[in-house]
TIMIFI-948115 format. One record per atom (N, C-alpha, C, O): x, y, z; residue number from 1; atom name. Coordinates in pm, whole numbers. Example, Ala and Ser with C-alpha at 12.3 -4.5 7.8 and 13.67 -1.06 7.14 Angstrom:
residues 2
u = 1319 v = -569 w = 780 num = 1 atome = N
u = 1230 v = -450 w = 780 num = 1 atome = CA
u = 1320 v = -330 w = 780 num = 1 atome = C
u = 1424 v = -332 w = 846 num = 1 atome = O
u = 1285 v = -225 w = 708 num = 2 atome = N
u = 1367 v = -106 w = 714 num = 2 atome = CA
u = 1290 v = 3 w = 787 num = 2 atome = C
u = 1341 v = 114 w = 804 num = 2 atome = O
***
This chain:
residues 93
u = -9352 v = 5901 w = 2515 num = 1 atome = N
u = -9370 v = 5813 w = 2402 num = 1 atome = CA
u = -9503 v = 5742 w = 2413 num = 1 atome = C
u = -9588 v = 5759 w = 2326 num = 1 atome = O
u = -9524 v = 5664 w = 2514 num = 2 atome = N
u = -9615 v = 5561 w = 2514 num = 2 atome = CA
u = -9586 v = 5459 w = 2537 num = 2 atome = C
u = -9475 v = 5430 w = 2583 num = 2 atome = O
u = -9716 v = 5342 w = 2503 num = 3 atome = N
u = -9649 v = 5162 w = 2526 num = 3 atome = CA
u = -9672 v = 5181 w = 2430 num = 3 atome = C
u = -9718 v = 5262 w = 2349 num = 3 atome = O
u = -9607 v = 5030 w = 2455 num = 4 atome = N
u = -9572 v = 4888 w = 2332 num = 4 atome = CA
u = -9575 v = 4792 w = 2390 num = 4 atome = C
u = -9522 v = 4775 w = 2500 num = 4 atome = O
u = -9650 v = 4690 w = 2312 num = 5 atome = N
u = -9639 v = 4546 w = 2363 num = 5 atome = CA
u = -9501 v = 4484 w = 2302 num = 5 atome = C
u = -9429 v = 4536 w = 2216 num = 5 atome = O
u = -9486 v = 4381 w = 2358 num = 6 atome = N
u = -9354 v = 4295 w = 2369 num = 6 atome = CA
u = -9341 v = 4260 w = 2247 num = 6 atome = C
u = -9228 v = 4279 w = 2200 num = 6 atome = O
u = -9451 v = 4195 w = 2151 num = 7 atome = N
u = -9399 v = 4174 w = 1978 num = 7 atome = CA
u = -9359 v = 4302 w = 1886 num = 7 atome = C
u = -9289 v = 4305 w = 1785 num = 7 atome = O
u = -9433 v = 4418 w = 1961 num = 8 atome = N
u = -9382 v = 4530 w = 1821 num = 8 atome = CA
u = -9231 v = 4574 w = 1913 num = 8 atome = C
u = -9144 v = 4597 w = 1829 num = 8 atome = O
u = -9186 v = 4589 w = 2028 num = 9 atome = N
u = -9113 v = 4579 w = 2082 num = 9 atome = CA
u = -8923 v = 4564 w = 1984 num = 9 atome = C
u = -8832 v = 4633 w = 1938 num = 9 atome = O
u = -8988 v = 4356 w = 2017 num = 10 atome = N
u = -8919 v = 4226 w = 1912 num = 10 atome = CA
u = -8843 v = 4335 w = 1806 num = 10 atome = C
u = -8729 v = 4374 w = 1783 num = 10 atome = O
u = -8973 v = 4356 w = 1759 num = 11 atome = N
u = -8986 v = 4347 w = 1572 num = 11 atome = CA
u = -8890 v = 4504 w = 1572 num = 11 atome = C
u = -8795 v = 4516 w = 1494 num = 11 atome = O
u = -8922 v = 4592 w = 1648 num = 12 atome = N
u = -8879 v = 4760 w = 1635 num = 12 atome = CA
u = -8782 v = 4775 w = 1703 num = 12 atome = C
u = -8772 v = 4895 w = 1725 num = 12 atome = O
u = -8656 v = 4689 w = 1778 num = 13 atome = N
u = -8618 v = 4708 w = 1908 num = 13 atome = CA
u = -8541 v = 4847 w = 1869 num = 13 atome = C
u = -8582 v = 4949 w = 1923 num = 13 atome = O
u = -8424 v = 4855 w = 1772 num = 14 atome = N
u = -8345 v = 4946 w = 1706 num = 14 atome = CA
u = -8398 v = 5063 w = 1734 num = 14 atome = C
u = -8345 v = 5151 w = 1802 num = 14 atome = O
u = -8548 v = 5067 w = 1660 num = 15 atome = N
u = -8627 v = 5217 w = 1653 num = 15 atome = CA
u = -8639 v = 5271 w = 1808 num = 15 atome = C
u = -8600 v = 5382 w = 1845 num = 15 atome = O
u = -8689 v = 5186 w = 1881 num = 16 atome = N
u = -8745 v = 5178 w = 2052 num = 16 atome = CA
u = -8599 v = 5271 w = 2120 num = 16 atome = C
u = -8604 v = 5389 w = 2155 num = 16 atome = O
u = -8505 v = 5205 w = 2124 num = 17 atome = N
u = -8375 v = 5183 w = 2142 num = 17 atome = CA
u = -8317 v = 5356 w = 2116 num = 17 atome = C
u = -8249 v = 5426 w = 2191 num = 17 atome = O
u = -8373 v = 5387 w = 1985 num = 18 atome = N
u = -8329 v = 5541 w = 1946 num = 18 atome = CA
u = -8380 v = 5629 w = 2000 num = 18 atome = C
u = -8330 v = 5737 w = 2034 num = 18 atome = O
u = -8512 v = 5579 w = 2017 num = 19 atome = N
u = -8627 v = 5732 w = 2061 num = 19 atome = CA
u = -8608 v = 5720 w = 2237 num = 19 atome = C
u = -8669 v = 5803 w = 2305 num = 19 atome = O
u = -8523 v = 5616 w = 2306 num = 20 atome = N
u = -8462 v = 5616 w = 2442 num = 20 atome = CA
u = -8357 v = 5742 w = 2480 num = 20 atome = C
u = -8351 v = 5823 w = 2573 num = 20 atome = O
u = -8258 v = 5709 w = 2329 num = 21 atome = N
u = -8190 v = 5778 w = 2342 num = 21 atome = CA
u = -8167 v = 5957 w = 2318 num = 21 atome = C
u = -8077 v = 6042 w = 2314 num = 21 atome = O
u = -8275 v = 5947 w = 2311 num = 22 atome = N
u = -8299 v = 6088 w = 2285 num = 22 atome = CA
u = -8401 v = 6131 w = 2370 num = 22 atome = C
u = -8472 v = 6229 w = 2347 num = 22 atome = O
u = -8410 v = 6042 w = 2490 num = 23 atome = N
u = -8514 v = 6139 w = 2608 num = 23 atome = CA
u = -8632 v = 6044 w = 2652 num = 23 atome = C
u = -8682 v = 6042 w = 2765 num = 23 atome = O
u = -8671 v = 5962 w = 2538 num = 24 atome = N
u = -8828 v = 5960 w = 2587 num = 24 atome = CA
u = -8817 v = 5829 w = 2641 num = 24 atome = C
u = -8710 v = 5774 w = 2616 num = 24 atome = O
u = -8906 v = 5757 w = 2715 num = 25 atome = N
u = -8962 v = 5667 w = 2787 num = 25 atome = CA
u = -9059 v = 5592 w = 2752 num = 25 atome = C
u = -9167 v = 5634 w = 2709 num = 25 atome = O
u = -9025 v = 5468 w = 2769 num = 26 atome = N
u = -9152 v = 5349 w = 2640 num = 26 atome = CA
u = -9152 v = 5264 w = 2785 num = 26 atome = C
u = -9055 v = 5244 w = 2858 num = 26 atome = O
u = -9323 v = 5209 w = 2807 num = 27 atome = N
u = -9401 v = 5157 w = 2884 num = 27 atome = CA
u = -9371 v = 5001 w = 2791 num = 27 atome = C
u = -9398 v = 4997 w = 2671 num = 27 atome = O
u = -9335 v = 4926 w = 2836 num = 28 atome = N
u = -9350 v = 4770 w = 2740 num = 28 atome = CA
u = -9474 v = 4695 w = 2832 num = 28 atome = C
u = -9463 v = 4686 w = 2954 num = 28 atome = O
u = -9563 v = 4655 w = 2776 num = 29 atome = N
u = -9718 v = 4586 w = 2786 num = 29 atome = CA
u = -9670 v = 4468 w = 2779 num = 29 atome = C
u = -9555 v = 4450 w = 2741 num = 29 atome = O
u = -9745 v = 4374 w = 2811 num = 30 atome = N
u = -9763 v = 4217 w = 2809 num = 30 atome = CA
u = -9944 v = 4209 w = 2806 num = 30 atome = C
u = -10013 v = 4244 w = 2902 num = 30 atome = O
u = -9975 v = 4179 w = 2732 num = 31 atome = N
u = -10171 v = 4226 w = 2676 num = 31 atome = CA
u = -10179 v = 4283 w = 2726 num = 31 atome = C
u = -10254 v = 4261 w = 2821 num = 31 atome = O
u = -10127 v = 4390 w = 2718 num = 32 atome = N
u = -10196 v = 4526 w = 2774 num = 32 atome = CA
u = -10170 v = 4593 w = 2945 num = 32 atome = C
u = -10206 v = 4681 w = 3024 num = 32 atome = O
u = -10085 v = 4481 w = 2926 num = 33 atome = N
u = -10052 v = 4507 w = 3133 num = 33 atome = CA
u = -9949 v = 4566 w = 3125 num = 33 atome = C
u = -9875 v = 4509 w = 3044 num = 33 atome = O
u = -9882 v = 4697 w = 3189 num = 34 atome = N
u = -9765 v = 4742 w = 3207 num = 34 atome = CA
u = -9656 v = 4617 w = 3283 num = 34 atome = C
u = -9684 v = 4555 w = 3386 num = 34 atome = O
u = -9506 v = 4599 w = 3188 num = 35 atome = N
u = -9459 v = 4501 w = 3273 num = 35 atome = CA
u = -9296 v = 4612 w = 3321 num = 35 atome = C
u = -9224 v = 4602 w = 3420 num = 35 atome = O
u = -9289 v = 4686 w = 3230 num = 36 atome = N
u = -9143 v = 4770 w = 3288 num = 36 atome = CA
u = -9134 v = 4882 w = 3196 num = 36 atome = C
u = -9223 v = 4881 w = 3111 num = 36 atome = O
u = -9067 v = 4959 w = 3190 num = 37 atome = N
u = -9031 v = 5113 w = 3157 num = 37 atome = CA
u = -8899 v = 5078 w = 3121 num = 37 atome = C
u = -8841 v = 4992 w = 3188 num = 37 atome = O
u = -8827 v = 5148 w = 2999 num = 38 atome = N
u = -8700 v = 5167 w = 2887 num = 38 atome = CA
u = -8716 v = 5310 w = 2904 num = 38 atome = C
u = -8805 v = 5377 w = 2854 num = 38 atome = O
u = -8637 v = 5345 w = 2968 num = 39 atome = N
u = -8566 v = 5467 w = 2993 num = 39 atome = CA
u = -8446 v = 5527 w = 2934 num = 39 atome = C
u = -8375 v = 5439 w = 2885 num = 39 atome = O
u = -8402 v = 5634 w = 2922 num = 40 atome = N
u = -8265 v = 5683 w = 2908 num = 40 atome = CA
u = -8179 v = 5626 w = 3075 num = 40 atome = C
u = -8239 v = 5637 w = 3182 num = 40 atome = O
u = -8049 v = 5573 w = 3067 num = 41 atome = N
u = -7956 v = 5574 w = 3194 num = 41 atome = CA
u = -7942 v = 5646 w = 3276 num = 41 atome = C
u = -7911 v = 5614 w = 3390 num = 41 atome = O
u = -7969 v = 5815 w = 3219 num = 42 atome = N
u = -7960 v = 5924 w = 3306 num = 42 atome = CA
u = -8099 v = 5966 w = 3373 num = 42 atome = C
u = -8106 v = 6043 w = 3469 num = 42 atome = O
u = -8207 v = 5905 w = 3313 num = 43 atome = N
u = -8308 v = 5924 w = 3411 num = 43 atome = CA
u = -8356 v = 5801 w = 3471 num = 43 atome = C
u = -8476 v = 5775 w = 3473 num = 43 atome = O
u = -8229 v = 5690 w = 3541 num = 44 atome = N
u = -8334 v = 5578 w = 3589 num = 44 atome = CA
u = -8347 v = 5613 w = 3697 num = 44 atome = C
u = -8261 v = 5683 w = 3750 num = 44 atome = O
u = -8468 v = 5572 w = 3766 num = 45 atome = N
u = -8564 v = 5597 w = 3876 num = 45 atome = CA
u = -8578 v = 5768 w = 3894 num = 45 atome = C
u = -8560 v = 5854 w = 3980 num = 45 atome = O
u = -8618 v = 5758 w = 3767 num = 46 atome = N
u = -8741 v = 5929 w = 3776 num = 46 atome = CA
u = -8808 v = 5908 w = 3651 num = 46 atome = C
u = -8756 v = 5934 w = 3543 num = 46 atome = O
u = -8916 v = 5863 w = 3664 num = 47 atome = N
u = -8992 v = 5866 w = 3554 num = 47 atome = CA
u = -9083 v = 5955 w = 3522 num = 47 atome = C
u = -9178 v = 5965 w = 3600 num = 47 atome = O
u = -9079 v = 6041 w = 3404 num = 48 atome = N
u = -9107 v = 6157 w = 3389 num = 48 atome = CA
u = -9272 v = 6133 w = 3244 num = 48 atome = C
u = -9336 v = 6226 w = 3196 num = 48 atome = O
u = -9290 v = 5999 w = 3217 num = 49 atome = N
u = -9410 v = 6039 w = 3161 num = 49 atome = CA
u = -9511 v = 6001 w = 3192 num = 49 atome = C
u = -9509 v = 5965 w = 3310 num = 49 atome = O
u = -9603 v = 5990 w = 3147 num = 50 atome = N
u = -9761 v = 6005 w = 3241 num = 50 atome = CA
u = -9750 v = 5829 w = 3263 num = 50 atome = C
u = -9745 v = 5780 w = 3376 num = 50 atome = O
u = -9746 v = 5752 w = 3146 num = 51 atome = N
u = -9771 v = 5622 w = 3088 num = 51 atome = CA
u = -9669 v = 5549 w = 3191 num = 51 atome = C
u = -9686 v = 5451 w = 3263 num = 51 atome = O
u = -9549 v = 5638 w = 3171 num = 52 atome = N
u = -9443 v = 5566 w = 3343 num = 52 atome = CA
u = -9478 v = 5585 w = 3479 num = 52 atome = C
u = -9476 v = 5492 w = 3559 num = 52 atome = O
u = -9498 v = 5661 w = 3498 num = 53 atome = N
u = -9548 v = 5686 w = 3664 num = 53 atome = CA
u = -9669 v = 5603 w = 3665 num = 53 atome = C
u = -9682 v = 5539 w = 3770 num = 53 atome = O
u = -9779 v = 5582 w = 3563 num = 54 atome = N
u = -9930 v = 5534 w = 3573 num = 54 atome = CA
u = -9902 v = 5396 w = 3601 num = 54 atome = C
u = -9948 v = 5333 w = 3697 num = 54 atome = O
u = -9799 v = 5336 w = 3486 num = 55 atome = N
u = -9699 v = 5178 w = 3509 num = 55 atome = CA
u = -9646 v = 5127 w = 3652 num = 55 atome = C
u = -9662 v = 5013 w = 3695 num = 55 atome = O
u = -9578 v = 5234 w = 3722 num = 56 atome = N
u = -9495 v = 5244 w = 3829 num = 56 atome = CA
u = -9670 v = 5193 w = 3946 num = 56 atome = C
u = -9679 v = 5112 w = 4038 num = 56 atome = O
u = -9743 v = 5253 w = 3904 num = 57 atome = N
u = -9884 v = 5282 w = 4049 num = 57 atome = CA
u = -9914 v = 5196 w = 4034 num = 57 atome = C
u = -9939 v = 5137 w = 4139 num = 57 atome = O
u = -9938 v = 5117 w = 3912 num = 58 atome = N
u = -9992 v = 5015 w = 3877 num = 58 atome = CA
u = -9947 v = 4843 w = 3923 num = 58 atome = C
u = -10018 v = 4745 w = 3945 num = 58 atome = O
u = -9790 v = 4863 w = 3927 num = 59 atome = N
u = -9696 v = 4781 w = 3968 num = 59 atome = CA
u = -9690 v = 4780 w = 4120 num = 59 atome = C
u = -9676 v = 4669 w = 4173 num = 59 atome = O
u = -9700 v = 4912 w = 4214 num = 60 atome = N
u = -9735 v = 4903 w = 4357 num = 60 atome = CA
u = -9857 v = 4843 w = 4384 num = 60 atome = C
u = -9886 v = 4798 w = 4495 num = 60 atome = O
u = -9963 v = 4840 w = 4242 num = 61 atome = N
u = -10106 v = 4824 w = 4325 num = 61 atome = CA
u = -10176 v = 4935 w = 4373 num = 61 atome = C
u = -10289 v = 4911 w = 4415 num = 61 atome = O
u = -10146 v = 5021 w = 4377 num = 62 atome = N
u = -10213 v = 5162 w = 4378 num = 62 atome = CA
u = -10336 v = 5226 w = 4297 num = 62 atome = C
u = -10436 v = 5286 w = 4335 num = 62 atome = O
u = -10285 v = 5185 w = 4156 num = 63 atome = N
u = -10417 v = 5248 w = 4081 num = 63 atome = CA
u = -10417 v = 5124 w = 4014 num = 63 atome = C
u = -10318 v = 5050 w = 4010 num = 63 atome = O
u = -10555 v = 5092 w = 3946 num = 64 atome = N
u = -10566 v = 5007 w = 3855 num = 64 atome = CA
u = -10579 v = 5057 w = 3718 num = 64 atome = C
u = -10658 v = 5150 w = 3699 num = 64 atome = O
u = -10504 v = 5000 w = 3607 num = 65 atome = N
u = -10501 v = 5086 w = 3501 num = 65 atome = CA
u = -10623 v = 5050 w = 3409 num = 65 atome = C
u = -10633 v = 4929 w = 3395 num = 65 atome = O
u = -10743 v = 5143 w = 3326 num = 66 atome = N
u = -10813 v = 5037 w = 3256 num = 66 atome = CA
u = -10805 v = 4993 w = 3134 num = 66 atome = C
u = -10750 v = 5064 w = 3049 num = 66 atome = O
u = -10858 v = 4864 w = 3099 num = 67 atome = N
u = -10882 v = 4765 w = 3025 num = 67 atome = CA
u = -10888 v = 4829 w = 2904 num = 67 atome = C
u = -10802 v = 4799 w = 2821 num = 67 atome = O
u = -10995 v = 4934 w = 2869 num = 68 atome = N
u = -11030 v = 4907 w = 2725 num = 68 atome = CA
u = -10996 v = 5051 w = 2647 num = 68 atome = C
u = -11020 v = 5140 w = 2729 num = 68 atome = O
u = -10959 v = 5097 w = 2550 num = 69 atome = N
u = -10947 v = 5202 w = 2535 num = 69 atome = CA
u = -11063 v = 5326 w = 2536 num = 69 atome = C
u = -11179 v = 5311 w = 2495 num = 69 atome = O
u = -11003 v = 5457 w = 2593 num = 70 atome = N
u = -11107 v = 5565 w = 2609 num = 70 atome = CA
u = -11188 v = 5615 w = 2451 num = 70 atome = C
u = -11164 v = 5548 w = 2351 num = 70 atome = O
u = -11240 v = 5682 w = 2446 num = 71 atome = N
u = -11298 v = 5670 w = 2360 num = 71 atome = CA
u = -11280 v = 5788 w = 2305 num = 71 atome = C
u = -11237 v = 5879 w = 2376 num = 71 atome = O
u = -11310 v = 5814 w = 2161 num = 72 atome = N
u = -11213 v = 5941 w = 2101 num = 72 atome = CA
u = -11314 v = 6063 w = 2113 num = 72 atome = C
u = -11271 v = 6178 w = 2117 num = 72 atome = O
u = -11431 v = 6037 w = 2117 num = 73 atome = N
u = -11519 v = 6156 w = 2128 num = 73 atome = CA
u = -11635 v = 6071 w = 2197 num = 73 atome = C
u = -11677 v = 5963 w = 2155 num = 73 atome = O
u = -11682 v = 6142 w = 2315 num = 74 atome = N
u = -11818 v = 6181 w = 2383 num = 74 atome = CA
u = -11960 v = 6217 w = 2317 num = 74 atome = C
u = -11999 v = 6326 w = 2275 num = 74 atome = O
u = -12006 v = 6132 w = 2319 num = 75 atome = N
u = -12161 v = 6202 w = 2250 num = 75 atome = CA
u = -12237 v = 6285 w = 2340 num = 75 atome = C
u = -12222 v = 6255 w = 2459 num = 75 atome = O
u = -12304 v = 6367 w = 2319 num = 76 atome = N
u = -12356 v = 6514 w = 2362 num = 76 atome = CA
u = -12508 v = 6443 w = 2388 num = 76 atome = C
u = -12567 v = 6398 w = 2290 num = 76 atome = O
u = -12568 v = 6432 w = 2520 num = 77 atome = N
u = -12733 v = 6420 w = 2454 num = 77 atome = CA
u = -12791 v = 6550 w = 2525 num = 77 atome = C
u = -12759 v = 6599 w = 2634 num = 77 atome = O
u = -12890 v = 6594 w = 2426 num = 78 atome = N
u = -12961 v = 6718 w = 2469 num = 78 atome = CA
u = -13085 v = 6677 w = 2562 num = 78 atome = C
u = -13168 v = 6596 w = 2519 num = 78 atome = O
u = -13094 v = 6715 w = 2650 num = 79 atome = N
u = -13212 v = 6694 w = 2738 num = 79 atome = CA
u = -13333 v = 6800 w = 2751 num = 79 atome = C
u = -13311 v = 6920 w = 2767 num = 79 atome = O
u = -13455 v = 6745 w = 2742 num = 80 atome = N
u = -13565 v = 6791 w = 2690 num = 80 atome = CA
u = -13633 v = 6833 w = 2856 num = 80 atome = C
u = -13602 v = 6768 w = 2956 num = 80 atome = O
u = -13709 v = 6927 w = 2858 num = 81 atome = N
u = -13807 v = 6927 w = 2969 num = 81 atome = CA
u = -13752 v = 6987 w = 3033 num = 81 atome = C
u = -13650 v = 7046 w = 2997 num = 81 atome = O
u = -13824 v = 6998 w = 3205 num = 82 atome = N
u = -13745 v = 7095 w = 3317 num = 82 atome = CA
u = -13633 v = 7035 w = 3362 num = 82 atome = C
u = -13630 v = 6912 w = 3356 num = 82 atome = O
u = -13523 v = 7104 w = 3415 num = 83 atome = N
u = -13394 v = 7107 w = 3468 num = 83 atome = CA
u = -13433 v = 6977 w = 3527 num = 83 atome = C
u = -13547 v = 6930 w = 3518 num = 83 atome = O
u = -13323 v = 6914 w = 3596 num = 84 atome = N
u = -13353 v = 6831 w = 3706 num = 84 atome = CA
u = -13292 v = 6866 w = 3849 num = 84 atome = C
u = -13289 v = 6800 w = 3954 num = 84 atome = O
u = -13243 v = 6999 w = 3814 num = 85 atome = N
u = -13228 v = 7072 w = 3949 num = 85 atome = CA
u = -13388 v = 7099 w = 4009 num = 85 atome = C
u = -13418 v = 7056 w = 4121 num = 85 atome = O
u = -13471 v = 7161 w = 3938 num = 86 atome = N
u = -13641 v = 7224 w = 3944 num = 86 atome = CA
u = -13678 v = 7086 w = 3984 num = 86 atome = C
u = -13718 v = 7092 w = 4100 num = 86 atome = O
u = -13682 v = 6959 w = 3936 num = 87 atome = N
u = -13764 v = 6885 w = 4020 num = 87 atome = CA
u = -13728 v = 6800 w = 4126 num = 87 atome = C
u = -13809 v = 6724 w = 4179 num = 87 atome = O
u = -13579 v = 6812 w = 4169 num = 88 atome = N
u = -13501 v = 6775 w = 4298 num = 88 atome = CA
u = -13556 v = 6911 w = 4394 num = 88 atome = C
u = -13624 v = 6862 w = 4484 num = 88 atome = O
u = -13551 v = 7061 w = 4407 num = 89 atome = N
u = -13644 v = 7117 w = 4494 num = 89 atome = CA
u = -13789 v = 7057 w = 4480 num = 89 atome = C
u = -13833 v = 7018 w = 4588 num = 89 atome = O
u = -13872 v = 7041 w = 4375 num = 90 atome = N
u = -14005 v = 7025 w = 4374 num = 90 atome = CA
u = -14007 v = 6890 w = 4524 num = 90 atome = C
u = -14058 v = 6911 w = 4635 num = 90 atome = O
u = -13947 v = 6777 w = 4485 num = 91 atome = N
u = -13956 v = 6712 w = 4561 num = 91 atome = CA
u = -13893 v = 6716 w = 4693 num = 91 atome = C
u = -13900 v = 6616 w = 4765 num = 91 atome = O
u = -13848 v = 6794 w = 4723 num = 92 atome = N
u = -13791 v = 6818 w = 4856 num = 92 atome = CA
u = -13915 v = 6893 w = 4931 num = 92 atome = C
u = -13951 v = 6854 w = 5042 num = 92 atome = O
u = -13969 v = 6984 w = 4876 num = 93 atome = N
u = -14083 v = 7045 w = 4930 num = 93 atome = CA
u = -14250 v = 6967 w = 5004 num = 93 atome = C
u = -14339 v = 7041 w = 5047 num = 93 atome = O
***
C-alpha cells in the first residue's frame, strides 16, 4: 500500500481498515516519520512490503529513511569534449 499520516488515517480509518483486510500493509507517518505498520492478524510480525520492513530499519536505527521526496524524473546532461576517462590516463602519465 504505502503510508499515511495520522490525519488522513483519522479521516479514512474504514477505507485503511478494508484494504488491511484484504492483504495489504499501511506504514502510519507522524510528519513523515514511520511510527507503526496496520497489518492483516495473519501476517503480524512478517512484514512483507518494502515501506514495512524500510519502517521496521528505521525504528531499530539501522537505516535512516529520507526526508524529501525522490524525484519523478532525472535530468540527462550531455557532456561535451574528451571522455574523462582520456584525461584521468593523460594525467596519470
Amino acid at each position: 500500500m504505502g503510508a499515511v499520516g495520522i490525519r488522513e488515517l483519522k479521516n479514512r480509518l474504514t477505507h485503511y481498515l478494508s484494504l488491511t483486510k484484504k492483504g495489504e500493509e499501511v506504514v502510519v507517518t507522524e510528519r513523515g516519520v514511520p511510527i507503526a505498520i496496520l497489518q492483516p492478524i495473519t501476517q503480524a510480525h512478517q512484514a512483507t512490503s518494502l515501506e514495512a520492513r524500510l519502517a521496521r530499519l528505521a525504528a531499530l536505527g539501522l537505516v535512516t529513511l529520507p526526508t524529501k521526496p525522490s524525484p519523478k524524473r532525472l535530468k540527462t546532461i550531455a557532456a561535451s569534449g574528451a571522455p574523462a576517462s582520456k584525461g584521468l590516463l593523460e594525467e596519470r602519465r
